[in-house]
TIGU-851579 format. One record per residue: residue number from 0; residue in one letter; x, y, z of N, C-alpha, C in turn. Coordinates in nm, 3 decimals. Example, Ala and Ser with C-alpha at 12.3 -4.5 7.8 and 13.67 -1.06 7.14 Angstrom:
# TIGU-851579
k:r:n.c1:n.c2:n.c3:ca.c1:ca.c2:ca.c3:c.c1:c.c2:c.c3
0:A:1.319:-0.569:0.780:1.230:-0.450:0.780:1.320:-0.330:0.780
1:S:1.285:-0.225:0.708:1.367:-0.106:0.714:1.290:0.003:0.787
***
This chain:
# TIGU-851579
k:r:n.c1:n.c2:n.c3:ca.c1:ca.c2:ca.c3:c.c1:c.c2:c.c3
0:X:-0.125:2.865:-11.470:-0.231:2.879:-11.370:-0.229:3.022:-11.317
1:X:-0.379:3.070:-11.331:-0.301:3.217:-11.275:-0.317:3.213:-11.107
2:X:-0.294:3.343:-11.055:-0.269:3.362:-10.885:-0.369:3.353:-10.832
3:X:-0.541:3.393:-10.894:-0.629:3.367:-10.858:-0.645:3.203:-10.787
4:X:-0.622:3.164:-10.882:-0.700:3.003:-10.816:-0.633:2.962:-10.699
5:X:-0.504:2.931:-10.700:-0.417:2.924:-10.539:-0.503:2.999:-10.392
6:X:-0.512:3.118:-10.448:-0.556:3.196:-10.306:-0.726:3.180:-10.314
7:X:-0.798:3.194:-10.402:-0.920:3.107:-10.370:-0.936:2.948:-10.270
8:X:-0.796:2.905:-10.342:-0.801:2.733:-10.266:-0.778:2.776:-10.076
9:X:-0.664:2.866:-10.080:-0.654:2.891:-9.987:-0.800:2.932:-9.896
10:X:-0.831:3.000:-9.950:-0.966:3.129:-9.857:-1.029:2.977:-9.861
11:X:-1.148:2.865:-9.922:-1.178:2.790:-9.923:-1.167:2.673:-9.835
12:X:-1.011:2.624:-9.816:-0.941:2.601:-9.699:-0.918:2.625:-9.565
13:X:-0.972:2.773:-9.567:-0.966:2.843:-9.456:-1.072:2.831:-9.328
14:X:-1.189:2.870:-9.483:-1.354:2.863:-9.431:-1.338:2.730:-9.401
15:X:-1.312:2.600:-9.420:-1.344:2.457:-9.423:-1.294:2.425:-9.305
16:X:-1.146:2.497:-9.274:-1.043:2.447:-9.116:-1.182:2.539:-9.018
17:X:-1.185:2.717:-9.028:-1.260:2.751:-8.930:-1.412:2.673:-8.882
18:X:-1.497:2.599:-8.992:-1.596:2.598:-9.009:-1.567:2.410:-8.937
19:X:-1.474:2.341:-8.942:-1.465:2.198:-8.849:-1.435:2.261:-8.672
20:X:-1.344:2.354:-8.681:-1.320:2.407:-8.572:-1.427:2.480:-8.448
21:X:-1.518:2.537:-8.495:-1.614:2.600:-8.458:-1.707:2.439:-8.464
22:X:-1.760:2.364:-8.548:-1.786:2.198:-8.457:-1.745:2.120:-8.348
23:X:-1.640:2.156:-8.314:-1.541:2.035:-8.218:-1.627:2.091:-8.135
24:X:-1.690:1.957:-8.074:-1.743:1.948:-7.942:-1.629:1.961:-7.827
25:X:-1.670:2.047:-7.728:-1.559:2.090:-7.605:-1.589:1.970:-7.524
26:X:-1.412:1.943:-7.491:-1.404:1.853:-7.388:-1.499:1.863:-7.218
27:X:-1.557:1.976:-7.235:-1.623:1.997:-7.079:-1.800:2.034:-7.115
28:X:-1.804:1.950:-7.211:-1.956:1.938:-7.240:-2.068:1.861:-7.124
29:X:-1.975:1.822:-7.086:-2.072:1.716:-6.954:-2.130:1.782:-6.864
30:X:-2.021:1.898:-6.855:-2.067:1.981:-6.696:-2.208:2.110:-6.784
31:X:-2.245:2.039:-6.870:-2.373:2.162:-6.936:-2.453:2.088:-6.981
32:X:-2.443:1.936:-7.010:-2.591:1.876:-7.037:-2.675:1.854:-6.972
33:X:-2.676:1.809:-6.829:-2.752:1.786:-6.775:-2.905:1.919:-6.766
34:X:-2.821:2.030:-6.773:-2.922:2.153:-6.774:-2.950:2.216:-6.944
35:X:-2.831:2.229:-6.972:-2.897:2.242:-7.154:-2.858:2.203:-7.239
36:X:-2.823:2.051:-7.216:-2.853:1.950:-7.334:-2.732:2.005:-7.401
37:X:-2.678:1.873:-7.504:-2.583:1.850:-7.577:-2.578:1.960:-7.660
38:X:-2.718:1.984:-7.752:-2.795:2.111:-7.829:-2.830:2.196:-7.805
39:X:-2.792:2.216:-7.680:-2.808:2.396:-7.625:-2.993:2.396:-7.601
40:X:-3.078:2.338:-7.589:-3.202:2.331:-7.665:-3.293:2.326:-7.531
41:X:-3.183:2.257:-7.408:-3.238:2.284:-7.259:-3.327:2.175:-7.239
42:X:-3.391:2.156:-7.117:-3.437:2.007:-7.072:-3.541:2.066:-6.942
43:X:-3.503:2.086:-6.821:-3.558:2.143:-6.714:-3.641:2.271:-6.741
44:X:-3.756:2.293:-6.679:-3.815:2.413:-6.708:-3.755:2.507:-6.681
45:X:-3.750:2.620:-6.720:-3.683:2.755:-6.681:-3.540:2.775:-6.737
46:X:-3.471:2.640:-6.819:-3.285:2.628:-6.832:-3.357:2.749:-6.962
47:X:-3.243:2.854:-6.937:-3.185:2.918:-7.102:-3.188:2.806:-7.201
48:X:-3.211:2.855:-7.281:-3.145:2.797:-7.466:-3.053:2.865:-7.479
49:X:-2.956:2.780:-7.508:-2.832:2.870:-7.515:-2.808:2.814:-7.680
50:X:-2.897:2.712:-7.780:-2.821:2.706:-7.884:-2.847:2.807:-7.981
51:X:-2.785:2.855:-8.061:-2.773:2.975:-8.115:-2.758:3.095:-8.107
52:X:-2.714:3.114:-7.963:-2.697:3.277:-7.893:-2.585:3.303:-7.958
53:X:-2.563:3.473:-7.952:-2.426:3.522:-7.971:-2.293:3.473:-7.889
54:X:-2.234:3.417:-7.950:-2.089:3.369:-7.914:-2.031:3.481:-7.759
55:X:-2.030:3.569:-7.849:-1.965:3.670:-7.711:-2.049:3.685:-7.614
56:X:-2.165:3.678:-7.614:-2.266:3.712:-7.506:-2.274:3.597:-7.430
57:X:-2.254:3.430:-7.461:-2.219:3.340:-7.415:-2.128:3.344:-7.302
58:X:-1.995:3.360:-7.398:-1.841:3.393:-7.336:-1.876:3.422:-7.225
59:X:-1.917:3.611:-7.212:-1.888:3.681:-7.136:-1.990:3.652:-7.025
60:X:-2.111:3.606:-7.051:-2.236:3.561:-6.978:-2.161:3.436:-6.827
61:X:-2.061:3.353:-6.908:-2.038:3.250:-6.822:-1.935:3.326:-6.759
62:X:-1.785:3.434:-6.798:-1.719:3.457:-6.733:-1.803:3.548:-6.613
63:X:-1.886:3.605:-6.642:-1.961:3.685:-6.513:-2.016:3.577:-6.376
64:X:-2.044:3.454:-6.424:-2.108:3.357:-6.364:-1.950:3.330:-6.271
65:X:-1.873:3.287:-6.363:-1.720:3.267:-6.239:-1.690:3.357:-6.181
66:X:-1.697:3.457:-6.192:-1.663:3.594:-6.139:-1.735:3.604:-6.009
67:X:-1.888:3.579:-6.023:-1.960:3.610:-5.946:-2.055:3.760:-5.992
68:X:-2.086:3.763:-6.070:-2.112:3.950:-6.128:-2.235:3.845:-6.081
69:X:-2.256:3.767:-6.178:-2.401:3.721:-6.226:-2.359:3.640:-6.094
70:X:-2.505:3.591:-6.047:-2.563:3.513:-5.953:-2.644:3.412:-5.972
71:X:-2.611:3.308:-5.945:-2.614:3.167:-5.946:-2.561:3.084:-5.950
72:X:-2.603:3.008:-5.800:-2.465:2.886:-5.716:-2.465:2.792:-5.802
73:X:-2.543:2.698:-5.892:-2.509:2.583:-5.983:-2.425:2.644:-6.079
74:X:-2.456:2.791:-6.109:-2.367:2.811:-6.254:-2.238:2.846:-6.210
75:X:-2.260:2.936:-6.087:-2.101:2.992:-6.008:-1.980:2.859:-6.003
76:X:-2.053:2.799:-5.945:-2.000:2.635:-5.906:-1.904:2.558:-6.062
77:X:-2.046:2.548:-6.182:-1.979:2.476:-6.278:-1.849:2.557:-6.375
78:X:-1.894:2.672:-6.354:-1.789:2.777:-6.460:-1.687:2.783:-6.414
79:X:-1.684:2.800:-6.267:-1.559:2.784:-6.185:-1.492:2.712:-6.168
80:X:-1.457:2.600:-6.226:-1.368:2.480:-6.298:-1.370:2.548:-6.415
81:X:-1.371:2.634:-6.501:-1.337:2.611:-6.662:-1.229:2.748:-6.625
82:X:-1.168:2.675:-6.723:-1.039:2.725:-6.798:-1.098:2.863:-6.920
83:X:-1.044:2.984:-6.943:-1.057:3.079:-7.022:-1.137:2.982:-7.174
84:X:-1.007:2.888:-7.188:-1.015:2.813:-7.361:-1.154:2.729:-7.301
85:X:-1.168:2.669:-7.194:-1.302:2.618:-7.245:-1.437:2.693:-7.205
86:X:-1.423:2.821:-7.156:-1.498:2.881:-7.218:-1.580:2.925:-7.335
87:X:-1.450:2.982:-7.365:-1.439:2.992:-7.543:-1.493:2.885:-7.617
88:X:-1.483:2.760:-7.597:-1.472:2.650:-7.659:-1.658:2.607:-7.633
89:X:-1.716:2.640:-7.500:-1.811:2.584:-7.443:-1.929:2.713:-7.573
90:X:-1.924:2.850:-7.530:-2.007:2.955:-7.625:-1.974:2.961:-7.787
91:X:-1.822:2.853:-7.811:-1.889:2.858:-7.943:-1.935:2.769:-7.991
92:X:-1.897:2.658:-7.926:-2.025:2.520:-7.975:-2.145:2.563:-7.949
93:X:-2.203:2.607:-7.853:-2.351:2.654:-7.823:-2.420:2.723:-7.967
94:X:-2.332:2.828:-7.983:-2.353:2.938:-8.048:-2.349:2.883:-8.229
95:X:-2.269:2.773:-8.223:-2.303:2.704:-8.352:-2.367:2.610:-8.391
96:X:-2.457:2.584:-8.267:-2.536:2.484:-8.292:-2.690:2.586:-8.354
97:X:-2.772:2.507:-8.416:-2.915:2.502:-8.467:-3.009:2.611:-8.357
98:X:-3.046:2.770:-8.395:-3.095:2.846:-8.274:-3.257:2.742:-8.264
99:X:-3.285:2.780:-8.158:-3.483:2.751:-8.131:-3.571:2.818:-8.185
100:X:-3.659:2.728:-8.228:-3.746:2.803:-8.298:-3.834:2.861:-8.156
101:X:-3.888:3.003:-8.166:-3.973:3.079:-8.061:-4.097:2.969:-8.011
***
């Protein structure tokens, strides 16, 4: 067998672990449906779509919201219970879900 095929299986393996991982729905999905939906896809007039945004712009979008940079008491309020990881966890489910069509 040559060395090729092993480390193909591997890289293959890799993409397959990152690519379930980046699915796992975050345990703190509750505190974001009510305003944008399971699918990022939004419900109330005016909510962002958040499904398909850039991951980091997510991230950093909500850490500004706990922080207080950004302004707004429902969002100040919900971000401010999350933990760094479910941050992380919250912009990349968003961000891997299906973007909106315009």
């Amino acid at each position: 067998m040559s060395a090729v095929r092993p480390i193909a299986l591997l890289f293959s393996l890799a993409a397959t672990l990152e690519a379930a991982a980046a699915a796992e729905r975050p345990a703190q999905i509750g505190l974001c449906m009510a305003c944008h939906q399971d699918d990022g896809r939004s419900g109330p007039p005016g909510t962002p779509r958040l499904a398909g945004q850039d991951e980091t712009y997510l991230r950093l979008a909500m850490e500004a919201y706990r922080s207080g940079e950004r302004k707004h008491g429902p969002m100040r309020a919900i971000v401010g219970a999350l933990q760094a990881d479910d941050i992380a966890a919250l912009a990349r489910w968003y961000a891997n879900q299906p973007a909106c069509k315009p």
